[in-house]
C-alpha positions as CSV (number, residue, x, y, z in Angstrom):
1,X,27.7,-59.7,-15.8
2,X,26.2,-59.7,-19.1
3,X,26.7,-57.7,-22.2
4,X,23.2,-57.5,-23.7
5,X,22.2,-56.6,-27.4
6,X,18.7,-54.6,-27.8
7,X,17.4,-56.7,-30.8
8,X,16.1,-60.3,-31.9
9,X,18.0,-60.0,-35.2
10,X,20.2,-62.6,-35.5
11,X,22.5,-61.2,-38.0
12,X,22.8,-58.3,-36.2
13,X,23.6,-60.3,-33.0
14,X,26.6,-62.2,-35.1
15,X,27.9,-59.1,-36.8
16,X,27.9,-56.9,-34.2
17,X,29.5,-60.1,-31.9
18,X,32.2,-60.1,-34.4
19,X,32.9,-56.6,-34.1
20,X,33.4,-56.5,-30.5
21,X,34.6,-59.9,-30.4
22,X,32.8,-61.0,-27.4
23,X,30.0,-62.9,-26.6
24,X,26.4,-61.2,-26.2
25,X,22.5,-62.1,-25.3
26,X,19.9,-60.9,-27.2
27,X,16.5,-61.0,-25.0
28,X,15.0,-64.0,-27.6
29,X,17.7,-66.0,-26.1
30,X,16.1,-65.6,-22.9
31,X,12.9,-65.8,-23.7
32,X,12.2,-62.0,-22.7
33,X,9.6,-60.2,-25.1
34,X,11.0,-57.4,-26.8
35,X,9.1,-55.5,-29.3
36,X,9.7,-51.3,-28.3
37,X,7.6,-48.6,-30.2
38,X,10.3,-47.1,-32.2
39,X,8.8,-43.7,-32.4
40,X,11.6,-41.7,-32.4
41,X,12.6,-39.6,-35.3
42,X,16.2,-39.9,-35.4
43,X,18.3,-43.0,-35.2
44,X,19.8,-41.9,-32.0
45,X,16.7,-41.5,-30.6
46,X,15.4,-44.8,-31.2
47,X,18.7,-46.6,-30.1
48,X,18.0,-44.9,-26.9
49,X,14.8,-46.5,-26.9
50,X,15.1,-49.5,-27.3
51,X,18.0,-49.9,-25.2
52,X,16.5,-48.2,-22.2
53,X,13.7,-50.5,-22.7
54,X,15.6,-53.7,-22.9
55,X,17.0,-52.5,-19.4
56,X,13.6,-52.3,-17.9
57,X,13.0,-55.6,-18.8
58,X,16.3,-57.0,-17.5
59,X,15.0,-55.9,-13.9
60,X,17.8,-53.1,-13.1
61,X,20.4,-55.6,-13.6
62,X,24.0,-54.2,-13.9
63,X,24.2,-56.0,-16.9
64,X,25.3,-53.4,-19.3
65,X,22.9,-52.6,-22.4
66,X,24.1,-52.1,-26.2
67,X,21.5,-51.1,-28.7
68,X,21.4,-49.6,-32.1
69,X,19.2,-48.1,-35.0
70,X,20.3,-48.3,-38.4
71,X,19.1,-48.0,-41.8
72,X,19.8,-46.0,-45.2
73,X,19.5,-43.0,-45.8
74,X,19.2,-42.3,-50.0
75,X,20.2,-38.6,-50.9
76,X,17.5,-38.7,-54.1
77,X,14.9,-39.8,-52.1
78,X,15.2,-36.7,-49.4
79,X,17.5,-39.6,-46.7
80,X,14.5,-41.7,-47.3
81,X,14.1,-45.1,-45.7
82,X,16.2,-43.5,-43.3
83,X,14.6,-44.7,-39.8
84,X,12.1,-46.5,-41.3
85,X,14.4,-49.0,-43.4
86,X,13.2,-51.8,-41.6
87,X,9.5,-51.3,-42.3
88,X,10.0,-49.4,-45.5
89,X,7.0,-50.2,-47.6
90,X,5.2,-52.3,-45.0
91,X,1.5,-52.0,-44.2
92,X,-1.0,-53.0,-41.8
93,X,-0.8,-57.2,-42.0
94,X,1.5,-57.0,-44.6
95,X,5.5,-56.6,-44.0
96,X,7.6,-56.8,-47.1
97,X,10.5,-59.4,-46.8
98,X,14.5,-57.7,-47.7
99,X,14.2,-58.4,-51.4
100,X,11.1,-56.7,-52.0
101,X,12.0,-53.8,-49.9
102,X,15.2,-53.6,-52.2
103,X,13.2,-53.2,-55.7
104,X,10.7,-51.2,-54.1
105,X,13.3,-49.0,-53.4
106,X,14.9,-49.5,-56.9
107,X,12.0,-49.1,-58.6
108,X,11.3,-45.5,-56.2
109,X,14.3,-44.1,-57.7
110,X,14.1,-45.6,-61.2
111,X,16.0,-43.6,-63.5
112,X,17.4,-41.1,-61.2
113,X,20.9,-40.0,-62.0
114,X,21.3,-39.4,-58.4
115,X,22.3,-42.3,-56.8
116,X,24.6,-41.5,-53.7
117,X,23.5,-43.0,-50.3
118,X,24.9,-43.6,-46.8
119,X,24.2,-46.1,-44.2
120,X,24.1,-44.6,-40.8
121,X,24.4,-46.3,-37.5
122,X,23.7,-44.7,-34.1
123,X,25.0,-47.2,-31.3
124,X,23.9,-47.5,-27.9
125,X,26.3,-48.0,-24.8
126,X,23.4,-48.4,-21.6
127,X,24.8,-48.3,-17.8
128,X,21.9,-46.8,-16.2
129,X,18.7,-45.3,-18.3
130,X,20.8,-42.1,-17.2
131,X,24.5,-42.6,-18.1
132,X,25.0,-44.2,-21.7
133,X,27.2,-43.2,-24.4
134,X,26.0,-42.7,-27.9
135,X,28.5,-42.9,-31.0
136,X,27.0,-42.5,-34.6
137,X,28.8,-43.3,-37.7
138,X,28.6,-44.0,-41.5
139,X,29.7,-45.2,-44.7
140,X,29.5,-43.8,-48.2
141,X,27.9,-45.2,-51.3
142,X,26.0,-45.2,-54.1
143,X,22.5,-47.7,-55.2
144,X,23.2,-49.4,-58.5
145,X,21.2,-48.8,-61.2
146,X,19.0,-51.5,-62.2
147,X,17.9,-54.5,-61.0
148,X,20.5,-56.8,-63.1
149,X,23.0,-55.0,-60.6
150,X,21.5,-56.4,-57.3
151,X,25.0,-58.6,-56.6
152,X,26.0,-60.9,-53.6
153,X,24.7,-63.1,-51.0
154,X,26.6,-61.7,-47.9
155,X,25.1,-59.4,-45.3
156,X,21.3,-58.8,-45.4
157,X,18.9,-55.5,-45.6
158,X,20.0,-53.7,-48.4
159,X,23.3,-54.7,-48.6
160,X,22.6,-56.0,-52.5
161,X,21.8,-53.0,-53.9
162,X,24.1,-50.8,-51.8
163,X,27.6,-50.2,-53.8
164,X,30.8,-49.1,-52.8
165,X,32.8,-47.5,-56.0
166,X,36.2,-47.7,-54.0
167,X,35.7,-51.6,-54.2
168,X,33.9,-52.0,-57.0
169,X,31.4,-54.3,-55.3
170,X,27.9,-54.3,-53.4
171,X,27.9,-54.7,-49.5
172,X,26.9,-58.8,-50.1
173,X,29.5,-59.2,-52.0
174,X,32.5,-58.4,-49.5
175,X,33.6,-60.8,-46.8
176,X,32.5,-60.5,-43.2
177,X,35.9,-59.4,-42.3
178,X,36.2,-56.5,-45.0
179,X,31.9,-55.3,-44.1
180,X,32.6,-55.0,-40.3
181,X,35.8,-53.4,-41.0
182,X,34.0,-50.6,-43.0
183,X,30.7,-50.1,-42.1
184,X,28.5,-47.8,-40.5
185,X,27.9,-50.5,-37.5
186,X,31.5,-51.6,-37.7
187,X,32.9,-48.5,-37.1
188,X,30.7,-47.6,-34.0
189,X,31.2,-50.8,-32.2
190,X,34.9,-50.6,-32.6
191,X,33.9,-47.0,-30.3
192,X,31.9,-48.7,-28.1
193,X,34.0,-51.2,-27.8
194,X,36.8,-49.2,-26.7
195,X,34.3,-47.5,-24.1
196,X,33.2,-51.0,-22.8
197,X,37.0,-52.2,-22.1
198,X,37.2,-48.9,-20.3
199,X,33.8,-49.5,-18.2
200,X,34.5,-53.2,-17.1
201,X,38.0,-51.8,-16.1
202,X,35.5,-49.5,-13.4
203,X,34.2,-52.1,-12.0
């Protein structure tokens, strides 16, 4: 049995592998397209997506299925990227790379006073298209100011620009240990994983 991870991100794959502390496939690594229509409009929604399609793909195997949909969610800009964080600002033939998404998004809010924003993860636990478990968390912050304040070259996304006041530091700048131990997709794997000792001990 394999525990499969609905995304070719390859950050995503070691972070969330570091979480769980186990070893997981992503369909790249088996040369299985993957590409889903992520039309949902919550991240829950898509999570469900993308995992149920990543089981179709697999052939019905009893592999189980993990997938999630994350992205962040600025209070000034009405919880916009929100889903869309990943494609935030892109257009047809043209998809922005992380560190124009992050002063686009700066430059959005310019000199807004308002800067409190959450990342929000909704995680994916797939047995059958029908029996899955979805566990959605978040963490707390605030977008820093200006550009000079983009800090760090940990994590990826948004992390730069994405400060937490409690430790006086962006998301890039903490260690691997200290993100996964706080964050949005850190917290719901440690749910899932707890669910996923409890399913193998099923079997």
């Amino acid at each position: 049995m394999k525990i499969w991870f609905a995304t070719n991100n390859a950050h995503k794959k070691r972070e969330l592998e570091a979480i769980l502390g186990i070893q997981i496939c992503i369909p790249s690594e088996e040369n299985i397209p993957f590409n889903p229509e992520e039309t949902g409009t919550t991240f829950c929604e898509n999570a469900l997506i993308k995992a149920r399609e990543l089981k179709n793909l697999i052939g019905g195997k009893n592999d189980f299925v993990i997938a999630d949909d994350s992205g962040l969610c600025v209070d000034a800009l009405n919880g916009r990227p929100g889903v869309l964080s990943a494609r935030y600002g892109d257009t047809e033939g043209k998809k922005l790379t992380s560190a124009q998404k992050n002063l686009l998004l700066l430059d959005e809010l310019g000199d807004s006073q308002k800067r409190s924003a959450r990342f929000s993860c909704a995680m994916v636990l797939l047995v059958t298209n029908n029996r899955f478990t979805v566990v959605q968390e978040i963490i707390e912050g605030e977008i820093v100011k200006s550009r000079e304040m983009m800090r760090g070259e940990g994590g990826f996304g948004y992390d730069p620009i994405f400060y937490l006041p409690s430790y006086g530091r962006t998301f890039a700048e903490l260690s691997e240990d200290e993100k996964n131990g706080i964050s949005h997709r850190g917290k719901a794997g440690k749910i899932i994983s707890g669910i996923l000792t409890a399913k193998y001990a099923e079997l």
